[in-house]
LUMLUMDO-818269 format. One line per field, with one value per residue (C-alpha): residue in three letters; x, y, z; residue number from 1. Coordinates in steps of 0.02 Angstrom, whole numbers, plus 32768, in hexadecimal, padded with zeros to 4 digits. Example, Ala and Ser with C-alpha at 12.3 -4.5 7.8 and 13.67 -1.06 7.14 Angstrom:
type = [ALA_SER]
c1 = [8267_82AC]
c2 = [7F1F_7FCB]
c3 = [8186_8165]
seq = [1_2]
This chain:
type = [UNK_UNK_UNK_UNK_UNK_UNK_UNK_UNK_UNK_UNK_UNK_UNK_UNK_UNK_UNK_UNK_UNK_UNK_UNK_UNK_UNK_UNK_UNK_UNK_UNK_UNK_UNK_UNK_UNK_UNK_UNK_UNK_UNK_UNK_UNK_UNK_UNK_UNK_UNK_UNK_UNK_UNK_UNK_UNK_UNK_UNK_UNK_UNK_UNK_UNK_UNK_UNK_UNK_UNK_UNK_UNK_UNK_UNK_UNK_UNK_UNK_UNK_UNK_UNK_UNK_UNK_UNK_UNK_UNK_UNK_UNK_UNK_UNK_UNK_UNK_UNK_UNK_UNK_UNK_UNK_UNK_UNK_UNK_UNK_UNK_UNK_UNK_UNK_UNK_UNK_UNK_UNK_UNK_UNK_UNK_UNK_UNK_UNK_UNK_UNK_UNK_UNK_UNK_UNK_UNK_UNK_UNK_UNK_UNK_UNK_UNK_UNK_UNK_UNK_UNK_UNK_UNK_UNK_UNK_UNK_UNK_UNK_UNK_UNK_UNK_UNK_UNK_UNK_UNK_UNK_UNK_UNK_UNK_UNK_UNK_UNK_UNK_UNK_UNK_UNK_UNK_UNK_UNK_UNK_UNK_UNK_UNK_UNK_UNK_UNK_UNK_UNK_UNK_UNK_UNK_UNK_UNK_UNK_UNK_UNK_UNK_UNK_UNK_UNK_UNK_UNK_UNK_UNK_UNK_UNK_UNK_UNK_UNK_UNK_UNK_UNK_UNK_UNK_UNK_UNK_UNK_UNK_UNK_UNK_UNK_UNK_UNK_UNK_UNK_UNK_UNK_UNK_UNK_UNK_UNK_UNK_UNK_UNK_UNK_UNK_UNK_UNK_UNK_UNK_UNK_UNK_UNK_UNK_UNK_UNK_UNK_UNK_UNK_UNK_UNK_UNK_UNK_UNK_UNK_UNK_UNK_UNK_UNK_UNK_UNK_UNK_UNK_UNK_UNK_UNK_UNK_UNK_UNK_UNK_UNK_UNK_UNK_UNK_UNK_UNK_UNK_UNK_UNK_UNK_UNK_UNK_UNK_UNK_UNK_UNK_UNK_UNK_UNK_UNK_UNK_UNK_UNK_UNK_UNK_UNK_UNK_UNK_UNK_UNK_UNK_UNK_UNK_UNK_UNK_UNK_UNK_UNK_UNK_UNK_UNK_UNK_UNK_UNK_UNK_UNK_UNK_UNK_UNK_UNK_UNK_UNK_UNK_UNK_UNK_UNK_UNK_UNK_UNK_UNK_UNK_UNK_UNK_UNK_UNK_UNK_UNK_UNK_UNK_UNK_UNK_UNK_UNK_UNK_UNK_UNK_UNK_UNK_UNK_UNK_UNK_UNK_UNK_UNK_UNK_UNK_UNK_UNK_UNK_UNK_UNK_UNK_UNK_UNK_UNK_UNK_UNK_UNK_UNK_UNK_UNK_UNK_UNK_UNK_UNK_UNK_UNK_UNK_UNK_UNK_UNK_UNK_UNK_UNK_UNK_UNK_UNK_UNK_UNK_UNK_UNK_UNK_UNK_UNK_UNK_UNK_UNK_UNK_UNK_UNK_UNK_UNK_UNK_UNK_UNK_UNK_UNK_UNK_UNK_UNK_UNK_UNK_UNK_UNK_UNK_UNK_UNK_UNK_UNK_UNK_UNK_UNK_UNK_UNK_UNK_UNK_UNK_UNK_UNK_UNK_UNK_UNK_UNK_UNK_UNK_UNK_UNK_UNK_UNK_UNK_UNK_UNK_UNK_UNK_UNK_UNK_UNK_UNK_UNK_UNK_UNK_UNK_UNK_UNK_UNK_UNK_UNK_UNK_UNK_UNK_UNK_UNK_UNK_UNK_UNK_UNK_UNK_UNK_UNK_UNK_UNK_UNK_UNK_UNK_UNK_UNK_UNK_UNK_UNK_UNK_UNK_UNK_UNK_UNK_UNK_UNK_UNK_UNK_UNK_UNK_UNK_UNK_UNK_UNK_UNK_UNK_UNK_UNK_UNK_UNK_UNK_UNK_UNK_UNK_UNK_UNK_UNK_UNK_UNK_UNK_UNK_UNK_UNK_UNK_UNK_UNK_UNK_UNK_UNK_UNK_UNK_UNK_UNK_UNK_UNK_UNK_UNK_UNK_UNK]
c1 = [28AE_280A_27F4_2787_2740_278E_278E_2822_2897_2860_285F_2909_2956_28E0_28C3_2982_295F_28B6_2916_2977_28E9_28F5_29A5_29B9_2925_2958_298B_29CC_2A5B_2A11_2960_29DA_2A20_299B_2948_29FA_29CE_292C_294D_29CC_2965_28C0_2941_2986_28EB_28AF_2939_2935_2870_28B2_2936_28B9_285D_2913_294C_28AD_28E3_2873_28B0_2858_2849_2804_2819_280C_2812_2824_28AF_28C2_288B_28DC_2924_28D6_290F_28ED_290D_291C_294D_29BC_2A29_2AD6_2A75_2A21_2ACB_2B19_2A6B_2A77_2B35_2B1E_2A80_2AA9_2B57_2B08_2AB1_2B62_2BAD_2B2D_2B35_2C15_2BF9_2B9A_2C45_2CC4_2C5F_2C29_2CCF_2D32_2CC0_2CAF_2C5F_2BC5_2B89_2AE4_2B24_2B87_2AF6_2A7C_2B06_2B2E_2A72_2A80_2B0A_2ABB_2A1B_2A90_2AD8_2A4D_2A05_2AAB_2A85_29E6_29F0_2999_2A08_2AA4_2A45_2A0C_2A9C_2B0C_2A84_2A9F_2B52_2B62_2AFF_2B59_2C0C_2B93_2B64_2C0E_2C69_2C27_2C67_2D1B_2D23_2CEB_2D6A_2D65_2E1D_2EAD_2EC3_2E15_2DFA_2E74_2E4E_2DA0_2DDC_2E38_2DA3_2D2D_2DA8_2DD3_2D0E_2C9E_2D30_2D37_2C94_2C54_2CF3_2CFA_2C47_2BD7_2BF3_2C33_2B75_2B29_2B87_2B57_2A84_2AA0_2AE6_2A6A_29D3_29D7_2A41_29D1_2A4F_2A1A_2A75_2AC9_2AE5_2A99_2B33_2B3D_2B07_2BAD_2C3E_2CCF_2D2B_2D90_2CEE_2CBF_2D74_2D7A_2CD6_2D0C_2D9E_2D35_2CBE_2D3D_2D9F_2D22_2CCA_2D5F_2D05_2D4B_2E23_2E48_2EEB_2F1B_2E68_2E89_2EFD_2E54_2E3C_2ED0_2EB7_2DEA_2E4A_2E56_2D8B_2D55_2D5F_2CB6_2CB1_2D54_2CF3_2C64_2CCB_2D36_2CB1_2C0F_2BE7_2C65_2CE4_2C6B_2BF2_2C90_2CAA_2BE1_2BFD_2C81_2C46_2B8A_2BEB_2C2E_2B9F_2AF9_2B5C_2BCA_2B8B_2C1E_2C12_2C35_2CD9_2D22_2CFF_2D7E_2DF5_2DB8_2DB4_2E6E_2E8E_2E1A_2E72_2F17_2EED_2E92_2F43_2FB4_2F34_2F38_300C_3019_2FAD_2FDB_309E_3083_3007_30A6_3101_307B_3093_2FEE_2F6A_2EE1_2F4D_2F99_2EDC_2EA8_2F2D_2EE9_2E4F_2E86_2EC5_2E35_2DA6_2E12_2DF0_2D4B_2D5C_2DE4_2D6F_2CEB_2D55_2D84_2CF0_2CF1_2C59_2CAB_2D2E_2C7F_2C46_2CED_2CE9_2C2A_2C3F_2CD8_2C6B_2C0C_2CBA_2D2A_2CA1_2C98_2D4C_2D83_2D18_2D4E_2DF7_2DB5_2D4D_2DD9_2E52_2DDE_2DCC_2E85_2E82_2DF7_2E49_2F01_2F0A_2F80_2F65_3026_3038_30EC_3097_304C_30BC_3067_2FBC_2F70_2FA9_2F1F_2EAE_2E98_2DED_2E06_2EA4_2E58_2DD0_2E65_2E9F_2E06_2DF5_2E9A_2E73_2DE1_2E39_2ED9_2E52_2E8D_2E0E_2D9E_2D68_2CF9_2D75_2DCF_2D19_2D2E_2DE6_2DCA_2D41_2DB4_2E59_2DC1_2D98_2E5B_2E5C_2DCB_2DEF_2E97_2EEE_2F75_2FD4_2F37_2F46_2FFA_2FB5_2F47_2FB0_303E_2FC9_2F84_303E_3031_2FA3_2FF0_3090_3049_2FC3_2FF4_3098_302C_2FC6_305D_30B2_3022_3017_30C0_3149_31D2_31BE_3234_31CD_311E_30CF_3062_3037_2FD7_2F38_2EA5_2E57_2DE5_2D95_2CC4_2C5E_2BFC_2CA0_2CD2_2C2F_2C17_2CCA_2C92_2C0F_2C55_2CF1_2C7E_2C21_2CC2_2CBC_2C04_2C12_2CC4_2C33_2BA8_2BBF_2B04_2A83_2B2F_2B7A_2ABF_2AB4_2B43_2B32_2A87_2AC5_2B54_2AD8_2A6D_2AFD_2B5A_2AA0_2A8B_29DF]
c2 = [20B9_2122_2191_2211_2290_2352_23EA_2424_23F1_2441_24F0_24EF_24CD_2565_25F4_2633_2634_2686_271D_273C_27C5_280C_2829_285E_28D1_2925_29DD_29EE_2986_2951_2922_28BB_2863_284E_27E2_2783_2768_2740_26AB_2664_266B_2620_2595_2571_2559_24EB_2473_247E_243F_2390_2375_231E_22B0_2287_2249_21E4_217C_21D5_21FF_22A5_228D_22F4_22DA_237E_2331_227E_2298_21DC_2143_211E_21C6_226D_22FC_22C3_2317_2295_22B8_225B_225E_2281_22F1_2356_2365_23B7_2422_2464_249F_24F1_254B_2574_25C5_262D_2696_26BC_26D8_2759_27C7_27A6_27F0_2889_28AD_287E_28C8_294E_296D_296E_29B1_2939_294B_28DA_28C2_28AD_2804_27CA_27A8_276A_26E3_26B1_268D_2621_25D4_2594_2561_24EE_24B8_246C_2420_23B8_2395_2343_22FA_2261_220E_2230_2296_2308_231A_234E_23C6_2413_23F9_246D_24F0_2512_2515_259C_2609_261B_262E_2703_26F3_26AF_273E_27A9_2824_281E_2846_27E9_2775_2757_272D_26B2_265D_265F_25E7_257A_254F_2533_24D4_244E_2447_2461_23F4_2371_2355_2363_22F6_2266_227D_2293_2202_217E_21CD_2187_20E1_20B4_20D6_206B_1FE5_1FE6_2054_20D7_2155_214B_215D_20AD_208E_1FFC_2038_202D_1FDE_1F36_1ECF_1F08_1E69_1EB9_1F08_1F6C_1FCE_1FE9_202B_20A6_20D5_20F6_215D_21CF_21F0_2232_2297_22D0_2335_2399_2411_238F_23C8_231E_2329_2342_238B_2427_24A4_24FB_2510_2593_2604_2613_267B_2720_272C_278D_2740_270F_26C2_2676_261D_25EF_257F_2536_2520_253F_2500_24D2_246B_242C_23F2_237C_2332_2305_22D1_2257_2209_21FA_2190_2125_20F2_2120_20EC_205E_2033_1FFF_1F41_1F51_1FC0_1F36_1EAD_1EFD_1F5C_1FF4_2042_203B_2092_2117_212C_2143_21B8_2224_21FE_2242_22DD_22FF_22FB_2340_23E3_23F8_23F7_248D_24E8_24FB_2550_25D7_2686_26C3_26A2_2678_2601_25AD_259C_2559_24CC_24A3_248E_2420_2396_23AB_2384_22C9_229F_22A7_2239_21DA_21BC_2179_2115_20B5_2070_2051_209C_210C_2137_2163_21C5_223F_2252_2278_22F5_2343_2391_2405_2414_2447_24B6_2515_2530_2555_25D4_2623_2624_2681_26ED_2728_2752_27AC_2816_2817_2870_28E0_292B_292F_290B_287B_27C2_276D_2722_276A_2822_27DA_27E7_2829_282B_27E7_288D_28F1_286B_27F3_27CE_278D_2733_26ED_269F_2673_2605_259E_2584_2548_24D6_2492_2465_2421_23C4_23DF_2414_245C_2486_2406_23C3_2378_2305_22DF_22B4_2248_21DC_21E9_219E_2113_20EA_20C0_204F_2001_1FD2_1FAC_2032_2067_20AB_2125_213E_2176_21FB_2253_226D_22A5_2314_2348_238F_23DE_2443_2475_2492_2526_255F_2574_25EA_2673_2665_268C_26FF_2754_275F_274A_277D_27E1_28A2_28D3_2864_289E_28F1_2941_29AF_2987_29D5_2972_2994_28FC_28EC_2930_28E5_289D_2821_281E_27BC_2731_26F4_26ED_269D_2612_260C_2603_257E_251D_250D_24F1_243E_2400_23ED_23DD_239F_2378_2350_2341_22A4_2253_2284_223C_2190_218B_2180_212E_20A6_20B0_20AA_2005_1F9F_1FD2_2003]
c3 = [D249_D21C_D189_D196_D118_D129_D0C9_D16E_D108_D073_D0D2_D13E_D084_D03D_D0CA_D094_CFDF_CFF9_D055_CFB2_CF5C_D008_D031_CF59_CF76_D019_D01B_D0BB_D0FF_D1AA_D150_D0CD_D15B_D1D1_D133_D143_D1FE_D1EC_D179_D1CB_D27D_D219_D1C3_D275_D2CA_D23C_D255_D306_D301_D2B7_D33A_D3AA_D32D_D2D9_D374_D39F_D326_D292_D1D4_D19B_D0C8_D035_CF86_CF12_CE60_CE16_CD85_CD65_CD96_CE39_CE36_CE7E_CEE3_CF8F_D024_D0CC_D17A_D1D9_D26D_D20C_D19C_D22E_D277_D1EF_D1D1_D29D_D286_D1E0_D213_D2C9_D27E_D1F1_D277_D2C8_D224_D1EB_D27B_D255_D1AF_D1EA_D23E_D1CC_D12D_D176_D1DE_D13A_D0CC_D046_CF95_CF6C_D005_CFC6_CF49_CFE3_D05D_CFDB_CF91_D04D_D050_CFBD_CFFA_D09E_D02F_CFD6_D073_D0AC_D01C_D023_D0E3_D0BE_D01E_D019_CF8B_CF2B_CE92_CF14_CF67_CEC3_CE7E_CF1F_CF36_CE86_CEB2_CF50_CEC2_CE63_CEFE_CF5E_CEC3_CECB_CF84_CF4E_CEC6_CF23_CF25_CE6E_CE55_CDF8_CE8A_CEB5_CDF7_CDF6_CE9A_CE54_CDB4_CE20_CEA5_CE11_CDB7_CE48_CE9B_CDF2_CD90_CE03_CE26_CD7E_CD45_CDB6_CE23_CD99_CD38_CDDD_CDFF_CD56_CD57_CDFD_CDBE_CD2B_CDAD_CE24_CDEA_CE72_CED7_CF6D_D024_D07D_D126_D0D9_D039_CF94_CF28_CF99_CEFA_CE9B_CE98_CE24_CEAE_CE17_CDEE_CEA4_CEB6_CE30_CE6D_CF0B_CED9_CE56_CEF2_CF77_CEF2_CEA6_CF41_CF35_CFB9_D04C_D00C_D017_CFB6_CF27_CF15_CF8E_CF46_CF1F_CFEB_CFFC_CF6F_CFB3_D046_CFCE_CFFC_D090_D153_D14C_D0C0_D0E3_D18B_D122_D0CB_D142_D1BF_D191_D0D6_D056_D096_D116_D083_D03D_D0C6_D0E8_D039_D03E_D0EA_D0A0_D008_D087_D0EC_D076_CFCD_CFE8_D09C_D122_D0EA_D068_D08D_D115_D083_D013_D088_D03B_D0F6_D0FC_D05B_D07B_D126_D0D0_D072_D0F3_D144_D0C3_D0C1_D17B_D191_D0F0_D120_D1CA_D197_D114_D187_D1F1_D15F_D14C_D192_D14E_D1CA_D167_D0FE_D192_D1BC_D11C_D111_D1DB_D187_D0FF_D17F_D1F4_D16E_D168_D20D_D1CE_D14B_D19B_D240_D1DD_D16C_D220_D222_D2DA_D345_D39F_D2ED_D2A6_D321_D333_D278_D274_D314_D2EE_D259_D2F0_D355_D2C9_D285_D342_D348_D296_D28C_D321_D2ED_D22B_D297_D2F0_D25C_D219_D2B0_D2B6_D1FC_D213_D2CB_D27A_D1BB_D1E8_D193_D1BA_D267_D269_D27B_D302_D39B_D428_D3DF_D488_D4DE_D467_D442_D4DF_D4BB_D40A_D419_D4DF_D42C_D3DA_D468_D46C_D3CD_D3C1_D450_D3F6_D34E_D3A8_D3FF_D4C1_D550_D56C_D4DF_D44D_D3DC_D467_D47C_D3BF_D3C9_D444_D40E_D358_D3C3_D40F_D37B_D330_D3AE_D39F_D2E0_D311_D2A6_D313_D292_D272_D333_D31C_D279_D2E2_D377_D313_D2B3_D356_D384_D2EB_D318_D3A2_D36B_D2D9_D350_D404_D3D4_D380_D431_D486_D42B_D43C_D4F4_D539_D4BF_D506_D523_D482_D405_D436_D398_D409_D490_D516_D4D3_D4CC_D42A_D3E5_D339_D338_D3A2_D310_D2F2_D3A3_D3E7_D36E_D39B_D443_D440_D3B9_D437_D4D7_D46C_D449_D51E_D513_D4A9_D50F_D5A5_D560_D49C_D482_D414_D3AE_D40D_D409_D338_D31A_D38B_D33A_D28C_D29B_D2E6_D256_D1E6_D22A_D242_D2E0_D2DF]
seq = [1_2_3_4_5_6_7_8_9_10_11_12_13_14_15_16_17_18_19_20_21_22_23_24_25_26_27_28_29_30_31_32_33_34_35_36_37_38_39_40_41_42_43_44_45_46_47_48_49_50_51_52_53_54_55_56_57_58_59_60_61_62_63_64_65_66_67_68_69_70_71_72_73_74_75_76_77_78_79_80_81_82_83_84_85_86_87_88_89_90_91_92_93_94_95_96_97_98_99_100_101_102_103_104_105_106_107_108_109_110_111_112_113_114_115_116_117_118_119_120_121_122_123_124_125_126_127_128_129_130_131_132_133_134_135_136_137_138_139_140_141_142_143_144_145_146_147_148_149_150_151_152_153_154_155_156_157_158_159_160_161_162_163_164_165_166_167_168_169_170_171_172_173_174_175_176_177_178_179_180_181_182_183_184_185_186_187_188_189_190_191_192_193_194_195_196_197_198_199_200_201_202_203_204_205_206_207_208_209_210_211_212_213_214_215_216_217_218_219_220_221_222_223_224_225_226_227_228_229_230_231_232_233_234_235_236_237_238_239_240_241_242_243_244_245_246_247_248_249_250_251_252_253_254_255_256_257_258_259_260_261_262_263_264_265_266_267_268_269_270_271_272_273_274_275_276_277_278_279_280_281_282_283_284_285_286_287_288_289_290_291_292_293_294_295_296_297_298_299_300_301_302_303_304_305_306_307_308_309_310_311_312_313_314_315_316_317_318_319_320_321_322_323_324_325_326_327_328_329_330_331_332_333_334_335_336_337_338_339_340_341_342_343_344_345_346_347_348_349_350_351_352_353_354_355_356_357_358_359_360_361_362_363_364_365_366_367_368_369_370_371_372_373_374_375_376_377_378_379_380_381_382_383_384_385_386_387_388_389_390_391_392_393_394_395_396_397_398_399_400_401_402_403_404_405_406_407_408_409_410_411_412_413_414_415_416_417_418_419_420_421_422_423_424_425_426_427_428_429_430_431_432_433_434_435_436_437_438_439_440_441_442_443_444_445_446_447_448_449_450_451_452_453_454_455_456_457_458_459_460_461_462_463_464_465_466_467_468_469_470_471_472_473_474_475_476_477_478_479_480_481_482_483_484_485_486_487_488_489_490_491_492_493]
């Protein structure tokens, strides 16, 4: 593969942060968000540029600042990396012109600190997406826990306070106590932290210390809610909608998962994983995480809850796809990153809507919704198709190469998990869908009045719903990202 010089890099991570002054400075509302927009279209046509050299077969690279021998802040672009970049970018437009809606539709305080930390956020974001090492990546990593921490709080009441503690507790705690020093033990081992398709800890024998190192990694990046390291992921749902689909779709728990899959295949390499079974245990525990989740998220009469615990098991098929370490395993895990992220925010998108037309957050107040809201619950639907992972919309492409993939490592009895948890999706999904649309005449909450949410939060739905479509027939550059990586990452090419 051919490395190339590039500042492109460089500026997707930057053009958000440089909006800040502008967005603080603003006097007027629509200037302060037409900086917002502005960034985030100059940040996605950055990223966009490298899609065509990144598939070539080219690695874009820039390194700010050498901080140690062997260790510098180095940005690289590769195929995972760009794939990751292209949903988080393409998705912050959407949920900008969401927020206009929402915030505006409610009236919210601090509008001004909302849209200039969601700028930070998405700076972070992509920092992580192309770190070029594992230094990079957790310098990153924490200032993403520092700028969405304002957006949990936001609210800045009792609950929001203590919701606050907690997500700053499990992702700065865990990742300062078991990432930041697996991080230093594993330089002292080997002398760097650069991401190498193989691996860069192949030269380690004790397969206790690899082990433990292992472990500290995947707990650690508590943002992926791999259990027990997700209790954090609920209480975030006091913060507003849009925040609430940044980070189950967009940026935080998104970043944990890129995370824990770049430990995988740029840490300890896929080798070295089959050589001491450490692909099953990782599996297993993506396993517990995904039946665990999906049987409480059918407990939860609070949408954005139920949504939140959905979210929990769908960031292990992530993990767990990778952790397969089939081709096509790899692939599903890899794409499901872009599928889940289409859908799931579909589905936030549209309980906020939901709140902002009626006031209502508990799917039991929702009987008959459909009647006044056909447009965003006709959203709903999709996105619920997309997560469950059923056509035609994306996540049924990801589900499917994910199911491919069981069998190709022979792991039927992960074949059996993510059917089952497949039900399960359906099964605290598809009745809110119908109960919207076709309860009986006496339990209908509603009249039949059509009266959506502002248009400002009725159009990005649409067009993240219509999107979910989009990717079941036609899922690329996505599908070729993540073939390309995954046949970087198994030696491949």
């Amino acid at each position: 593969m051919n490395t190339i010089l590039s500042l492109k890099p460089l500026l997707a991570v930057l053009t958000s942060l440089l909006a800040v002054p502008g967005i603080i400075l603003s006097r007027s509302p629509n200037v302060r968000e037409g900086w917002t927009f502005a960034a985030a279209l100059a940040k996605f046509g950055i990223v966009v540029s490298m899609i065509p050299m990144v598939l070539s077969g080219v690695r874009l690279e820039y390194t700010l600042a050498e901080v140690l021998p062997g260790l510098g802040i180095t940005f690289r672009v590769d195929a995972f990396g760009m794939l990751f970049a292209v949903v988080a970018s393409s998705l912050w437009i959407v949920t900008s012109a969401y927020s206009i809606g929402y915030m505006r539709g409610l009236q919210e305080h601090s509008q001004t600190r909302y849209f200039c930390f969601f700028a930070l956020a998405l700076s972070a974001t992509l920092g992580v997406a192309f770190a070029g090492n594992l230094f990079t990546l957790y310098l990153f990593y924490e200032a993403l826990s520092f700028a969405t921490y304002p957006l949990v709080t936001h609210h800045q009441d009792r609950e929001a306070r203590s919701s606050g503690r907690k997500y700053l507790f499990y992702i700065l705690g865990g990742s300062i106590a078991f990432v930041l020093p697996a991080m230093l033990v594993a330089y002292h081992l080997t002398g760097t932290l650069d991401f190498t398709p193989r691996g860069f800890m192949g030269g380690i024998e004790s397969k206790s210390t690899l082990l433990v190192l292992l472990l500290l990694f995947v707990f650690g990046f508590a943002k992926a809610g791999i259990m027990p390291m997700h209790s954090w992921l609920p209480a975030a749902m006091v913060a507003p909608t849009p925040v609430s689909a940044l980070l189950h779709a967009v940026a935080v728990v998104k970043v944990g998962a890129f995370c824990v899959v770049r430990i995988i295949t740029g840490v300890f390499g896929t080798d070295l994983l089959a050589a001491f079974h450490f692909d099953t245990l990782i599996c297993v525990i993506a396993s517990v995480t995904i039946l665990t989740s999906s049987l409480i998220a059918l407990t939860q009469d609070e949408l954005k809850r139920r949504l939140a615990f959905s979210t929990i098991g769908q960031l292990s098929y992530i993990v767990l796809g990778v952790a397969l370490l089939s081709q096509a395993g790899m692939t599903g895990g890899m794409l499901h990153i872009a599928m889940h992220a289409f859908g799931k925010i579909t589905l936030f998108f549209c309980a906020g809507a939901i709140f902002v037309a009626t006031g209502i957050k508990h799917i039991s107040g929702m009987v008959g919704i459909g009647r006044r809201m056909p447009v965003t619950m006709g959203a709903f639907f999709l996105g619920s198709l997309s997560v469950i992972g059923l056509p035609p919309a994306g996540g049924f492409i990801s589900k499917w190469h994910l199911v491919l993939g069981t069998v190709q490592a022979h792991q039927y009895a992960m074949l059996v998990v993510l059917l089952a948890s497949s039900l399960l999706n359906a099964a605290y999904f598809l009745p809110i869908v119908y109960r919207a649309f076709f309860c009986a005449p006496g339990e209908a909450m509603f009249e039949n009045r059509i009266a959506e949410a502002p248009v400002w939060c009725l159009a990005p739905l649409v067009v993240t719903a219509v999107g979910s479509v989009v990717l079941f027939f036609y899922p690329q550059p996505f599908l070729r990202l993540a073939a390309l990586a995954v046949q970087t990452m198994t030696g491949g090419g």
